[in-house]
Steps between C-alpha positions, in 0.01 A plus 500: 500500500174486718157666363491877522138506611470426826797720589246745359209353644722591826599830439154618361321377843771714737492815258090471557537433875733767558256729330240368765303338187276229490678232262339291324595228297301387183515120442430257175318192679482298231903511501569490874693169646336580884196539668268816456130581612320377227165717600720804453553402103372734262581407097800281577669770756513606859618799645651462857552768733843461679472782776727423716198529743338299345700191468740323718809290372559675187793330303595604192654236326706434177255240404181581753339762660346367863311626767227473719149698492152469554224471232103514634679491898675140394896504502662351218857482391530638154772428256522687103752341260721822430542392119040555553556850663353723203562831711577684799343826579407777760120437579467904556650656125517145307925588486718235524624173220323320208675185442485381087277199476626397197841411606401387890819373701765475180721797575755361260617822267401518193683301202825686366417731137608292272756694268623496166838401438701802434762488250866573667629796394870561465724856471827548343689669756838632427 
């Protein structure tokens, strides 16, 4: 099956859109595969604004999140690793998804219980 997260990457962003939110999407740097503004780096994160009036080309990928925005008045195509996305969020009441660190881009379930072997038990039935 494909990764869960950016289908909720995806539906997070429209449910803060539709709510005329800002989203914003917090980012691990030091795990991203594609090109971020490296001035904008604060303790190994950035946190990029993806108003839609803000940005232009926004594709939200199963593997990358691209678009296009300006940083300082320069335009620069941007591109966060979803597996690196740490959160998305509403800019104006903080709502929106934490994504576990711990366990970024696995979404394999969780190994079976193992259980004990149960002794058959039989019934006389007449």
């Amino acid at each position: 099956m494909t990764p869960l997260k950016p289908y909720l990457i995806r539906s997070v962003y429209e449910w803060i859109v539709d709510n005329d939110l800002t989203p914003h999407l917090l980012v691990n740097a030091n795990n991203n595969q594609g090109t971020l503004p490296t001035n904008y780096i604060e303790d190994g994160k950035i946190v990029l604004n993806l108003r839609p009036q803000a940005i232009q080309g926004l594709s939200l990928g199963n593997d990358v999140i691209e678009f296009n925005a300006k940083f300082s008045g320069k335009p620069m195509q941007i591109a966060a690793s979803v597996n690196a996305v740490m959160a998305i969020y509403a800019k104006e009441n903080g709502k929106g998804l934490v994504f576990d660190q711990e366990n970024d881009g696995g979404d394999a379930p969780p190994p079976p219980e193992k259980q004990a072997p149960s002794k058959p038990s039989l019934r006389i039935v007449k």
